[in-house]
C-alpha positions as CSV (number, residue, x, y, z in Angstrom):
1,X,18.4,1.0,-6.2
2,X,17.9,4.4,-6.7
3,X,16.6,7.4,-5.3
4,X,15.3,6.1,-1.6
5,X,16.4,3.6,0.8
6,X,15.7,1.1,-1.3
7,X,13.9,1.2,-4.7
8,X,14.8,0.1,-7.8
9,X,15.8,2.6,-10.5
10,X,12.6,5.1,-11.2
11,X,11.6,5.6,-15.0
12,X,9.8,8.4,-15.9
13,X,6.7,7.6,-18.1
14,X,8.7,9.4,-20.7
15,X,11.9,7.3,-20.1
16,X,10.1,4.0,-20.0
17,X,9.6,1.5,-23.1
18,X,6.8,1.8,-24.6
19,X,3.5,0.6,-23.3
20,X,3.1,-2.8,-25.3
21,X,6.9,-3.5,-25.6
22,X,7.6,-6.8,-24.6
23,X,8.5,-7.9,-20.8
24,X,11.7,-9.2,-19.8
25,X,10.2,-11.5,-17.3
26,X,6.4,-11.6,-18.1
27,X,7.1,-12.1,-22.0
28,X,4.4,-9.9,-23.9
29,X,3.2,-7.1,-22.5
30,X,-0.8,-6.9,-21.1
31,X,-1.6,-4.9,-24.2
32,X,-0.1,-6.9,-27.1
33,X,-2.2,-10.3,-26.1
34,X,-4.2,-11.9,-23.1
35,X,-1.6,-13.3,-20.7
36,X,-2.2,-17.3,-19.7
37,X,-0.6,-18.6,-16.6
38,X,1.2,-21.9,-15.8
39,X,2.3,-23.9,-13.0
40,X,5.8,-22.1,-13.3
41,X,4.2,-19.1,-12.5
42,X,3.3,-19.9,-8.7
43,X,6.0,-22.0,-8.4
44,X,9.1,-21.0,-5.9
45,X,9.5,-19.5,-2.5
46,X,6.8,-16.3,-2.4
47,X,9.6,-13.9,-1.7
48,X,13.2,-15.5,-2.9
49,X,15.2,-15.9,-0.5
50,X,13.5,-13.3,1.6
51,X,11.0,-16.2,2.2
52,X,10.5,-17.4,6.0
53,X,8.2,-20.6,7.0
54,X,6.0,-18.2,9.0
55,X,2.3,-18.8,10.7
56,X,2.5,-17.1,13.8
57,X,1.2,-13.9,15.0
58,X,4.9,-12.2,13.9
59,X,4.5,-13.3,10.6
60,X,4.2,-10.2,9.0
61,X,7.5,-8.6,11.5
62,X,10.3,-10.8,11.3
63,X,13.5,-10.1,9.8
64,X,14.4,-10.9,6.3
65,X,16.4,-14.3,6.4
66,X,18.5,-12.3,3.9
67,X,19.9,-9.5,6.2
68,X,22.8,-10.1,8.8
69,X,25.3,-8.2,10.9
70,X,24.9,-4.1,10.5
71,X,22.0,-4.3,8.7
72,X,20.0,-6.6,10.2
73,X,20.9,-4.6,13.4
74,X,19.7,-1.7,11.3
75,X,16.7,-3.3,10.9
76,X,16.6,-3.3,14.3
77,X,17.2,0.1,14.9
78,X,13.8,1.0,12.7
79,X,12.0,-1.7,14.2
80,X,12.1,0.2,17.8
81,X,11.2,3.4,15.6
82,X,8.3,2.0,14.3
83,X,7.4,0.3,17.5
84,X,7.8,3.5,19.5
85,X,4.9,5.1,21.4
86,X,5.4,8.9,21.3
87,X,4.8,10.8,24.0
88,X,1.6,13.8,24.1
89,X,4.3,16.5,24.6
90,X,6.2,14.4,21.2
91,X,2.7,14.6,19.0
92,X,1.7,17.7,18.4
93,X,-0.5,19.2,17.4
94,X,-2.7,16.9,15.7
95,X,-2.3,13.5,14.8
96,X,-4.4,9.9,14.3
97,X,-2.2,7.4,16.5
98,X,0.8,7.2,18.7
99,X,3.0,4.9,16.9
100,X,3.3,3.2,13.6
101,X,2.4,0.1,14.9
102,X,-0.9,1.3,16.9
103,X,-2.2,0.9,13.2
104,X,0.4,-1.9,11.7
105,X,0.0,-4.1,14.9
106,X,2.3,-7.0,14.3
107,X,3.2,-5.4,10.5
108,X,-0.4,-6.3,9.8
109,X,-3.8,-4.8,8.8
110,X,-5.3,-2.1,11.0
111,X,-8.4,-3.9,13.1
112,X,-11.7,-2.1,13.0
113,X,-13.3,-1.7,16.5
114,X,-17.2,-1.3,17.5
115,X,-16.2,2.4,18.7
116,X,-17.4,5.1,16.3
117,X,-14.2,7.1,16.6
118,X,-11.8,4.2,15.1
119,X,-8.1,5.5,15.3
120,X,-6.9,3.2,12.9
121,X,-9.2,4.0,10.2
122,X,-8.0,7.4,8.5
123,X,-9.5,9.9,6.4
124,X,-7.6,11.1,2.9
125,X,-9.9,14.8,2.1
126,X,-9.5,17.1,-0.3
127,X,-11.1,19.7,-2.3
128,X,-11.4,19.7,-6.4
129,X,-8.7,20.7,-8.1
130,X,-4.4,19.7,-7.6
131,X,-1.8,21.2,-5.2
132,X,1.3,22.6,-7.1
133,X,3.1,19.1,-7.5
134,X,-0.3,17.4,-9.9
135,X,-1.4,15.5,-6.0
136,X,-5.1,16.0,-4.3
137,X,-6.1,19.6,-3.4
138,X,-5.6,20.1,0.6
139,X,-8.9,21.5,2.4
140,X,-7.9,24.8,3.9
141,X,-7.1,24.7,7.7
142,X,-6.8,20.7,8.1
143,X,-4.7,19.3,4.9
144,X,-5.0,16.5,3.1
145,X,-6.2,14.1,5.9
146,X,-8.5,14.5,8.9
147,X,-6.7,13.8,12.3
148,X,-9.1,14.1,15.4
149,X,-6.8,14.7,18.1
150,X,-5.1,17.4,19.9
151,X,-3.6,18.1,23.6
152,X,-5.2,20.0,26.0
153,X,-4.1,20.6,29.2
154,X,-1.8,17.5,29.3
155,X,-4.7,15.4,27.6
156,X,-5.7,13.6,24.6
157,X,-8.4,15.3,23.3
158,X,-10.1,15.3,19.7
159,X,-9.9,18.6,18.2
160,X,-11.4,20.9,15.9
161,X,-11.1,18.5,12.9
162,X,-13.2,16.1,14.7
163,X,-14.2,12.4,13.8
164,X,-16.1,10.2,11.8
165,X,-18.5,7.9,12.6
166,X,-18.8,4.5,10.6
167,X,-22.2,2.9,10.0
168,X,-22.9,0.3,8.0
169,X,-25.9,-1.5,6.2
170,X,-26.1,-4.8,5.6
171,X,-26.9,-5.8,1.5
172,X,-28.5,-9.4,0.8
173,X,-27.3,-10.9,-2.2
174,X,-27.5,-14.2,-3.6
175,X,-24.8,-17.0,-5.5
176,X,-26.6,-18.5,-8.7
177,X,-26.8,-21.6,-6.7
178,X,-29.0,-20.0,-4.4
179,X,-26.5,-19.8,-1.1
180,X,-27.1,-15.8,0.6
181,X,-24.8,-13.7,1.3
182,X,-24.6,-10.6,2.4
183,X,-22.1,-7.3,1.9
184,X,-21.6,-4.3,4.4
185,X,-22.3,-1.3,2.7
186,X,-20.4,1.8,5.3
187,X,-21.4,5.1,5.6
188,X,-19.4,7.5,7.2
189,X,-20.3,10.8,8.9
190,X,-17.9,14.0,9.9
191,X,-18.6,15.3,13.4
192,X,-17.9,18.9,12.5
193,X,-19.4,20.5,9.2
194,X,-17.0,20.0,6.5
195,X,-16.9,22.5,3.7
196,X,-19.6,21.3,0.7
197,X,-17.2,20.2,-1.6
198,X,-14.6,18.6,0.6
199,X,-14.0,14.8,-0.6
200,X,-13.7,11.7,2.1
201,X,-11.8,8.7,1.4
202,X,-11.2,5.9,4.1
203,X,-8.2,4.2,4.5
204,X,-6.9,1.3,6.9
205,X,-3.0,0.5,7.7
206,X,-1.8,-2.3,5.5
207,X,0.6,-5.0,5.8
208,X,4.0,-4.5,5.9
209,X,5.7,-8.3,4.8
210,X,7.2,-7.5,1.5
211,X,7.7,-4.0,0.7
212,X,11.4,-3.8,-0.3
213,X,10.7,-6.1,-2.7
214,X,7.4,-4.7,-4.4
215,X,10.2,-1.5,-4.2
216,X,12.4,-3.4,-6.1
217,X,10.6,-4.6,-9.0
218,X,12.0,-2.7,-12.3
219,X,9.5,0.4,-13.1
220,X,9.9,-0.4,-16.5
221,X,8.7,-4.0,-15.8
222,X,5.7,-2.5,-14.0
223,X,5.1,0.1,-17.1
224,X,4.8,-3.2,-19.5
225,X,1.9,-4.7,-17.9
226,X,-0.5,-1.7,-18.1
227,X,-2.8,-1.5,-20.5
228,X,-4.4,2.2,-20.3
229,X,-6.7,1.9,-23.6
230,X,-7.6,-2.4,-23.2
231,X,-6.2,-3.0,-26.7
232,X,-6.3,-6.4,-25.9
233,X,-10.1,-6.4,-25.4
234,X,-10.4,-8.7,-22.2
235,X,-11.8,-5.4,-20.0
236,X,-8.7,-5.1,-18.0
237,X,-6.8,-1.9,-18.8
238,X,-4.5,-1.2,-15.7
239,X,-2.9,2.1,-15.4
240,X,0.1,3.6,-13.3
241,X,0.1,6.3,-11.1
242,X,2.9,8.8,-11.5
243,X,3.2,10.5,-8.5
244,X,5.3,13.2,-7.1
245,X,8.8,12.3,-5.7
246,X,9.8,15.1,-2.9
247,X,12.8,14.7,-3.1
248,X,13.8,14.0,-6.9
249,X,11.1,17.1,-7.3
250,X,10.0,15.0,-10.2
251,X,7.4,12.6,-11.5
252,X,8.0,8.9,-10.6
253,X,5.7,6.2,-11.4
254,X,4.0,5.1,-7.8
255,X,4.3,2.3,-6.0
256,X,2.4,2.3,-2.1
257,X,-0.6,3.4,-0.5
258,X,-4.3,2.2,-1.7
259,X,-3.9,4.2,-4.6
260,X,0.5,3.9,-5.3
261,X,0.0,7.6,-4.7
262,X,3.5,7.4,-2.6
263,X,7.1,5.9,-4.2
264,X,9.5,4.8,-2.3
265,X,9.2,3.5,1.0
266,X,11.0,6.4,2.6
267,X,8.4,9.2,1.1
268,X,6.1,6.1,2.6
269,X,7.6,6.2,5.9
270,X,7.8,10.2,6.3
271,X,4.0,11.0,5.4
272,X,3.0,8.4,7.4
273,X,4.9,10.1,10.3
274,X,3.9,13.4,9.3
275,X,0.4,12.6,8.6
276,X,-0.8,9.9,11.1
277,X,1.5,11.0,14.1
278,X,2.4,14.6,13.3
279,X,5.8,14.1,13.3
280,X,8.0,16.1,11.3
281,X,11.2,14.9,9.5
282,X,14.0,16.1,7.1
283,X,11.4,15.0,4.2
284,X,8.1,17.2,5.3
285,X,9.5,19.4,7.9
286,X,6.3,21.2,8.5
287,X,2.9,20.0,9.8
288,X,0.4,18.5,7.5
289,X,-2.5,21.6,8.4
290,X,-0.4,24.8,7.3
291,X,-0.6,25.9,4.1
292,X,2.3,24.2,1.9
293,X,2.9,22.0,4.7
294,X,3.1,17.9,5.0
295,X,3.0,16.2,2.0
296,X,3.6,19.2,-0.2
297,X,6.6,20.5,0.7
298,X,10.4,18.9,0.8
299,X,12.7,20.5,3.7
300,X,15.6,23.0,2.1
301,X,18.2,22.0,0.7
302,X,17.0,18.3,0.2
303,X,18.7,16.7,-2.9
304,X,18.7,12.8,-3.8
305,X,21.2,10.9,-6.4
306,X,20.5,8.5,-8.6
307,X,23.1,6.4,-6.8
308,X,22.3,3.4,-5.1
309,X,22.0,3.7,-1.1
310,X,23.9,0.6,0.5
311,X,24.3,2.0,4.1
312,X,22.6,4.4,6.7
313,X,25.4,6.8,6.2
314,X,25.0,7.0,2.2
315,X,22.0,8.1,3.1
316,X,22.6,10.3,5.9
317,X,25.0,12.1,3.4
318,X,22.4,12.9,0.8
319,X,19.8,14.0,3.1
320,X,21.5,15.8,5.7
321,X,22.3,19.4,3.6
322,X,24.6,21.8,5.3
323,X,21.9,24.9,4.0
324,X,19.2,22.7,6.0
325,X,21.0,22.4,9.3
326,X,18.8,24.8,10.8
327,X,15.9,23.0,10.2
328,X,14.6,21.3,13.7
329,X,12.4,18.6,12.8
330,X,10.7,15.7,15.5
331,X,12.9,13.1,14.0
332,X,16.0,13.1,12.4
333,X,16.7,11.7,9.0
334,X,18.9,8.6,10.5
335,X,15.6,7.3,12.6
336,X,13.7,7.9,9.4
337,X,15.8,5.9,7.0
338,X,16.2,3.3,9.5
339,X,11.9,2.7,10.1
340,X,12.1,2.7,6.3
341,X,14.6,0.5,6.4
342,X,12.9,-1.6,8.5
343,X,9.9,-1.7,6.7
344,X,11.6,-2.9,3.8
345,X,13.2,-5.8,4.9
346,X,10.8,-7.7,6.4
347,X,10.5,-11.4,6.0
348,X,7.5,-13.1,3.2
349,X,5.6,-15.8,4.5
350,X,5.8,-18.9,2.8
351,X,2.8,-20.1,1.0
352,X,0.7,-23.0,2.5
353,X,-0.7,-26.7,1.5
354,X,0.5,-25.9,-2.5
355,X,0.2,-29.5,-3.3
356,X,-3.3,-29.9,-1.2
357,X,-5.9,-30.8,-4.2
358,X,-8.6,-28.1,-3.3
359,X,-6.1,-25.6,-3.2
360,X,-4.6,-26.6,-6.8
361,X,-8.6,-26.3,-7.7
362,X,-8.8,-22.4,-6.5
363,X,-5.6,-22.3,-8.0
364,X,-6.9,-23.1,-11.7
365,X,-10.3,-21.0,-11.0
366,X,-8.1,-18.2,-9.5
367,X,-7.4,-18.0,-13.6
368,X,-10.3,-18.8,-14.9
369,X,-11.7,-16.1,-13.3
370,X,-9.4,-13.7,-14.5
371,X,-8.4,-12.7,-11.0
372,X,-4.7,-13.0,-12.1
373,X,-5.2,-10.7,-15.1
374,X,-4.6,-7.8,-12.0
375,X,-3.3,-10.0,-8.8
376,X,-0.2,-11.0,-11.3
377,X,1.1,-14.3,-9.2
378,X,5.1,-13.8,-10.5
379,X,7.2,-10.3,-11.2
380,X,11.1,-10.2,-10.5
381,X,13.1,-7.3,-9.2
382,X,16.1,-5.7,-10.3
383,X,19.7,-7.4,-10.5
384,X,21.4,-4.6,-8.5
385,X,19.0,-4.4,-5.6
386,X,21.1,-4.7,-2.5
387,X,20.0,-6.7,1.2
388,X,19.0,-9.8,-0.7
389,X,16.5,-8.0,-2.5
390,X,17.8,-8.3,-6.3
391,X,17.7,-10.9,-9.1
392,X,14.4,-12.7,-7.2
393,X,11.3,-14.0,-8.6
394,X,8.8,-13.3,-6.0
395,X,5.1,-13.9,-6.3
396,X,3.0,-11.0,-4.4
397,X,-0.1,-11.0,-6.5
398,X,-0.1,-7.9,-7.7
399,X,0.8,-5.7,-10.8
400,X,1.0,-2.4,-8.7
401,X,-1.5,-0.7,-11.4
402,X,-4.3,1.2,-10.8
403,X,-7.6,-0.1,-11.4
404,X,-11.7,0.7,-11.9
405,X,-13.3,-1.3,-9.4
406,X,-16.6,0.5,-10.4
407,X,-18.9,3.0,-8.4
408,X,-19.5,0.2,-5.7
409,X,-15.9,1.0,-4.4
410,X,-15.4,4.0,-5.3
411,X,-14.4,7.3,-2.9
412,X,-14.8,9.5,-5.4
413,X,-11.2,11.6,-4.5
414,X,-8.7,12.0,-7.2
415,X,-5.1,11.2,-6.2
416,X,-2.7,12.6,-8.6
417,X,-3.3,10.2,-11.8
418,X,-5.6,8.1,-10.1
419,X,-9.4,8.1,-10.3
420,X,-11.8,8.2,-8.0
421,X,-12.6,4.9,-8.5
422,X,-9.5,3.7,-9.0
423,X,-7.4,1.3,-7.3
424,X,-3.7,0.2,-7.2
425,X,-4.3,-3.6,-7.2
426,X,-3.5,-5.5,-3.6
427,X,-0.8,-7.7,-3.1
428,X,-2.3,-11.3,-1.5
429,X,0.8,-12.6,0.1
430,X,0.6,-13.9,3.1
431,X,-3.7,-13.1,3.0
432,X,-4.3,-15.9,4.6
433,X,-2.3,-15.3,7.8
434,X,-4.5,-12.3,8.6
435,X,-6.7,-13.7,11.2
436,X,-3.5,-14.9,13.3
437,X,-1.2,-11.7,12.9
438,X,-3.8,-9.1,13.2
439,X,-6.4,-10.8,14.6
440,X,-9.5,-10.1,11.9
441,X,-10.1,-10.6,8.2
442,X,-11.1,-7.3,7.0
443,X,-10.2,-6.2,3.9
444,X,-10.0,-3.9,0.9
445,X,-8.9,0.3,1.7
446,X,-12.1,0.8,4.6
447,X,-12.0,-3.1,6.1
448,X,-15.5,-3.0,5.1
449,X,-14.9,-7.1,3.4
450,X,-15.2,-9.1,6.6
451,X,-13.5,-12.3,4.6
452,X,-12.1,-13.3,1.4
453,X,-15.2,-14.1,-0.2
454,X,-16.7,-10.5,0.6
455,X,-13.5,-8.6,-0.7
456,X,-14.2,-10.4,-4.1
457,X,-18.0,-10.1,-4.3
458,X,-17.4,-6.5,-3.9
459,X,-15.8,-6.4,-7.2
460,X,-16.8,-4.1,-9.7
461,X,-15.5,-2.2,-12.6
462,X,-12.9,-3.9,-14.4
463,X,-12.7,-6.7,-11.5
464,X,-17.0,-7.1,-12.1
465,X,-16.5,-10.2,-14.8
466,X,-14.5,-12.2,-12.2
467,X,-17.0,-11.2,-9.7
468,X,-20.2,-12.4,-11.7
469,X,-17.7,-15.6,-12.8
470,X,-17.4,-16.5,-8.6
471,X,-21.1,-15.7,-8.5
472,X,-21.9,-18.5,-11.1
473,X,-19.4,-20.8,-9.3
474,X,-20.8,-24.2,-7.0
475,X,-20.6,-24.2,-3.3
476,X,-17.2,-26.2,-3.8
477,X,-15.5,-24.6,-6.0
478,X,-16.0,-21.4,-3.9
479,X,-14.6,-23.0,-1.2
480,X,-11.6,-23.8,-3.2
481,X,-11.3,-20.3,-4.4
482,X,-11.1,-19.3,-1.1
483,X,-8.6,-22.1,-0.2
484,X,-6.4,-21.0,-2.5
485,X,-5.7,-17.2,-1.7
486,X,-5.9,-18.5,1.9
487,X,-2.7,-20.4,0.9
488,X,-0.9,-17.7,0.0
């Protein structure tokens, strides 16, 4: 526990072991040898003992079982923060939604509507080049993300920055067996002429079950499994994303966000205010449109230990600096650290029908295919993690490295070290309990995957020799595939 509310200790890339030094809990490193996976490796509750037996439509918001008194009341406290519907007068003067949970309804995915003008679907833009601190270039005028709307004479209005309209066309494909299918190709369109070089990246709200642990995994541990140059030769690199830490004013490796382009869940929590609700906050005290604003710029007098924070008020010391009293921000840095708290200890939804036969298939083809090369099924976090958080072996399906999904997926927009067709890998827990929490199964960063099957078929890149090894699979097997991230 480090530098936010609750991550583990950051390593620099210079700090960290070598890339091929051997793992403390996956045994070799990605780059030394291909990994093989046994039953010990989905074994156990998916997140410790922050595991609930969860199915309904909170499944993704409940409390960690292993939070109690203050800081489960703390939890609380964030929870009402992240539930809270600000006012016009409170928004202002441009934003994409009202709370945190207009996009993350239920801690879930953000739903795609039939209305061109789709709130919960945001736009990252930039221009070539990097901003000061190595992250993506604003645009001049609007920042690094579009936000349509504005208030105007007491009303919600959109503004100058205007929308974007979604369109899609429908691709016919084919499984080797001969079953169709078919993939949604999107196409999206400004509303107001965008400068010729300006870059356009979608993005949907993700779920929320989770996060404290995925912050708690050692960045060392996360360092180990990348494998930048594919030594081993099974056309999986994996690559991390060292980001910018406002705070620290230093390079960190990145953990959240389509891209791990943020990394900590505070950073998280204050662009997300700053960005989708134009809020300010001791973390990005100005708004995201004026130059140096939002994401690149840290309030004065903002410093951050190395030390672990335990409570609200270890917190509230390091953030709130005497020389940045004058500073009025929209929140303060108490309702900040507690919606990141919040975020951070929610509850992991146990895993489903493990022992059910078709599931233990998808189970053994989820490796065959090489889907677990990326969608790692076991990490553990850090020893001194505090709120039930340390010394767990969890099993989010993910490695939190950046991937080439190939030109099919990608936006095109650089975001500090990733690619434009890069892609921090997606954790799967709890996948399955999409269509109940948020009420849809849309998936990957633009929803444009309208089920399991679609997300992988859209595959490319380094994911393309699991896709074409799905393609080749019978009916029944697919099924069981399916079955089997379902379950998780």
């Amino acid at each position: 526990m480090c530098a936010s509310a609750l991550t583990a200790c950051e390593t620099t890339l210079e700090d960290a072991a070598p890339l091929g030094a051997s793992s403390s809990q996956n045994g070799k490193a990605r780059d030394e040898e291909e990994r093989t996976f046994g039953p010990a490796d989905f074994a156990g509750p998916a997140g410790g003992s922050n595991t609930l037996d969860l199915t309904g439509p909170m499944s993704f918001g409940t409390p960690s079982p292993a939070i109690a008194g203050a800081d489960l009341q703390l939890h609380l406290a964030g929870r009402e923060g992240f539930d809270q519907v600000f006012s016009l007068e409170e928004l202002a003067p441009l934003w994409n939604n009202e709370s945190c949970s207009g996009c993350h309804v239920n801690g879930g995915r953000s739903k795609l509507g039939s209305n061109p003008l789709i709130p919960q679907l945001l736009f990252r833009v930039s221009i070539p080049g990097t901003n000061p601190d190595g992250g993506p270039n604003p645009v001049p005028g609007i920042g690094d993300q579009i936000q349509p709307f504005i208030v105007k004479d007491g009303v919600r209005v959109v503004g100058e920055e205007g929308t974007v309209s979604t369109t899609y066309v429908e691709e016919l494909r084919a499984f080797v067996d001969g079953q169709a299918y078919s993939l949604r190709k999107p196409t999206y369109t400004p509303s107001v002429s965008l400068p010729a070089d300006v870059m356009i990246s979608p993005r949907i709200g993700q779920q929320m079950a989770g996060l404290g642990l995925l912050e708690a995994v050692e960045a060392r541990d996360i360092l180990e499994l990348a494998d930048p140059t594919d030594r081993n030769n099974d056309g999986i690199s994996g690559r991390p994303n060292m980001v910018w830490d406002v705070a620290l004013q230093k390079e960190v490796l990145g953990r959240f966000g389509w891209k791990a382009n943020q990394p900590n869940l505070l950073q998280q929590a204050a662009a997300a205010f700053n960005g989708d609700l134009g809020i300010t906050s001791p973390l990005f005290p100005l708004e995201s449109n004026v130059p140096g604003g939002g994401r690149n710029k840290r309030g004065p007098g903002i410093a951050m230990t190395t030390s672990g924070l335990s409570s609200l008020s270890t917190a509230a010391a390091i953030l709130k600096d005497p020389s940045a009293s004058s500073t009025v921000t929209d929140i303060d840095v108490d309702k900040l650290f507690a919606t990141a708290f919040y975020t951070g200890t929610l509850a992991v939804p146990a895993a489903r029908n493990a022992n059910d036969p078709q599931v233990l298939r998808g189970q053994a083809l989820f490796v065959a295919a090489k889907c677990a090369a990326c969608h790692q099924p076991v990490l553990e976090t850090v020893g001194n993690a505090p709120f039930g958080l340390g010394n767990q072996k969890i099993h989010p399906y993910t490695d939190l490295l950046l991937h080439d999904m190939g030109p099919g997926l990608a936006d095109g927009r650089p975001d500090f070290k990733a690619s434009g067709s890069e892609w921090r890998t997606a954790p799967l827990w709890g996948i399955g309990l999409s269509a109940i929490t948020s009420r849809h199964t849309n998936y990957l960063h633009d929803g444009r995957a309208r089920n399991v099957l679609e997300a992988i078929m859209w595959h490319g890149g380094e994911g393309d020799a699991s896709r074409q090894y799905v393609e080749k699979l019978s009916q029944t097997d697919r099924d069981a595939l399916v079955a089997f991230v379902n379950s998780l």
